[in-house]
C-alpha positions as CSV (number, residue, x, y, z in Angstrom):
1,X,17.2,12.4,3.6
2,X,16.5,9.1,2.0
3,X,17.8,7.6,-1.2
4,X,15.5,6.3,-3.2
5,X,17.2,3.8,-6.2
6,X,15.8,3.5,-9.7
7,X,16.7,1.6,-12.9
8,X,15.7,3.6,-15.4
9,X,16.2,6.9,-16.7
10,X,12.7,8.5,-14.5
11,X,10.2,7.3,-12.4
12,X,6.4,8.8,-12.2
13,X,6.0,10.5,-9.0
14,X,2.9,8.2,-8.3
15,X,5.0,5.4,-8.6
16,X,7.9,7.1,-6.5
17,X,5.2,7.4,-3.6
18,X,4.6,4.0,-3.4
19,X,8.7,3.0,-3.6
20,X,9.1,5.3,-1.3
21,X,6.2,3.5,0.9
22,X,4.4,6.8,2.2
23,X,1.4,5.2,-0.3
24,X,-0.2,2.2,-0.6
25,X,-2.6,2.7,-4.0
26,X,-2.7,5.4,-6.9
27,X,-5.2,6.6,-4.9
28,X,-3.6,7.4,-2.1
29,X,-0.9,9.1,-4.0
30,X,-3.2,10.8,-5.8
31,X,-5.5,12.1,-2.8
32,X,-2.0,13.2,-1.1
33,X,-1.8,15.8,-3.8
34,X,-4.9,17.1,-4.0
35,X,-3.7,18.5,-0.5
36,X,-0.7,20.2,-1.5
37,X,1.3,17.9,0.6
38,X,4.0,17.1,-1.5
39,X,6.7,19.2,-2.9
40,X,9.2,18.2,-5.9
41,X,12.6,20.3,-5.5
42,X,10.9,22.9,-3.2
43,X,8.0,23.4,-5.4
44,X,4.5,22.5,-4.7
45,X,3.3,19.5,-7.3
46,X,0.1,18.1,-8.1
47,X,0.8,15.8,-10.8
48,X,0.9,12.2,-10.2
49,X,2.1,11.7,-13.4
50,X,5.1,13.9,-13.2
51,X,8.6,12.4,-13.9
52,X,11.4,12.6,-11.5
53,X,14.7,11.9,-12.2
54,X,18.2,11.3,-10.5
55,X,19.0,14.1,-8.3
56,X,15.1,15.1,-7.5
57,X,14.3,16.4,-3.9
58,X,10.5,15.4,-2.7
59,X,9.4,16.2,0.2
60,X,6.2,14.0,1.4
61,X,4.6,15.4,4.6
62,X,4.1,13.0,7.3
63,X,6.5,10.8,5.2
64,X,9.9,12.1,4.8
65,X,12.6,14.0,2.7
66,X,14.0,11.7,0.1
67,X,16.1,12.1,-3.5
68,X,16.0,10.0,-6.4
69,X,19.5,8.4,-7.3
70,X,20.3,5.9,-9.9
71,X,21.7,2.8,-9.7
């Protein structure tokens, strides 16, 4: 599992996507979803707009297992 470091209190999980480079564009992340392809602490998530924060488990298929940390 991957860290992924942030500097604020949350990040969107659009944004995440594309720190995490499994997307390039909103689109992308957005598309991604539509599929059921991504899970947020075992749960499946189809918001792009939903905020993660330190301690988060999201699973991207095709991409990887990572967890949000702060910094």
């Amino acid at each position: 599992m991957k860290q992924i470091f942030i500097h604020s209190e949350y990040i969107k999980l659009d944004q995440f996507m594309k720190l995490a480079d499994c997307v390039s564009t909103g689109g992308m992340a957005k598309a991604l979803l539509a599929e059921d392809a991504v899970l947020v602490n075992d749960e499946k998530e189809d918001r792009r707009g939903r905020k993660l924060y330190p301690g988060d488990i999201i699973k991207v298929e095709g991409c990887g297992t990572f967890q949000v940390a702060a910094q």
